[in-house]
C-alpha positions, 0 to 999 in steps of 0.5 A: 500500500502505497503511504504517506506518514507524518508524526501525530503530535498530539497523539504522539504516535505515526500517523499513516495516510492511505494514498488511494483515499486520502484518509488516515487508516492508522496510528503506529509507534513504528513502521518501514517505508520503501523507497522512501521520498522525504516531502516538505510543502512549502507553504505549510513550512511557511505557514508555520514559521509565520504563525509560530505554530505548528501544522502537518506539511513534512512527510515520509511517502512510499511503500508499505513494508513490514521487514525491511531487508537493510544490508547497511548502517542506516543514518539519522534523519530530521526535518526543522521547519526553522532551520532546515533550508537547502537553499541557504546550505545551513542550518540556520533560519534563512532570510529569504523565507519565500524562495527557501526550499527547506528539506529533511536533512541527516544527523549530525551533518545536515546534507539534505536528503530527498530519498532512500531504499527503506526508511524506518521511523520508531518512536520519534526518530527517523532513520534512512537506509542505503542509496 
């Protein structure tokens, strides 16, 4: 099935979005994505930065898998909506909020990343496998 998931802040869980449909059909506290593509929304980061609060605009979409077959280390990802900027190759909230691309980015490094083979995500934390 093909999904898209984004951390349920309130019920602290993942929350998976059947694609087909467009409806949440579950929370979880762990699921595999394969061939993972890492998606921020623009405007929802915009949104965010604006009113200081917080709104569903990053995503992991991709296929469902329930094992993952990983043949290598796997590396920390995370997305902030008031660093994470492509654009600037920073860390650090850009002047050019309008034309910023903001994107997930590795631990501890910050190299953007838009895609992997698998992509685990358990408890808060987000781990990208290969490619």
């Amino acid at each position: 099935m093909r999904v898209e998931v984004y951390f349920n802040l309130h019920r602290k869980l993942w929350s998976v979005v059947d694609l087909s449909t467009g409806l949440v059909v579950e929370h979880v506290h762990e699921i595999a994505i394969a061939n993972p593509v890492f998606t921020v929304q623009p405007a929802g980061r915009r949104k965010v930065i604006q009113q200081q609060r917080k709104n569903v605009h990053a995503f992991v979409r991709g296929q469902r898998v329930e094992r993952p077959q990983v043949d290598s280390d796997g590396v920390a990802v995370y997305y902030n909506p008031y660093k994470c900027c492509q654009d600037c190759g920073t860390l650090e909230l850009c002047a050019g909020l309008d034309t910023c691309r903001a994107s997930f980015v590795t631990k501890p490094d910050g190299v953007p990343i838009h895609g992997a083979d698998v992509a685990t995500l358990s408890g808060r934390s987000v781990t990208a496998y290969a490619r």
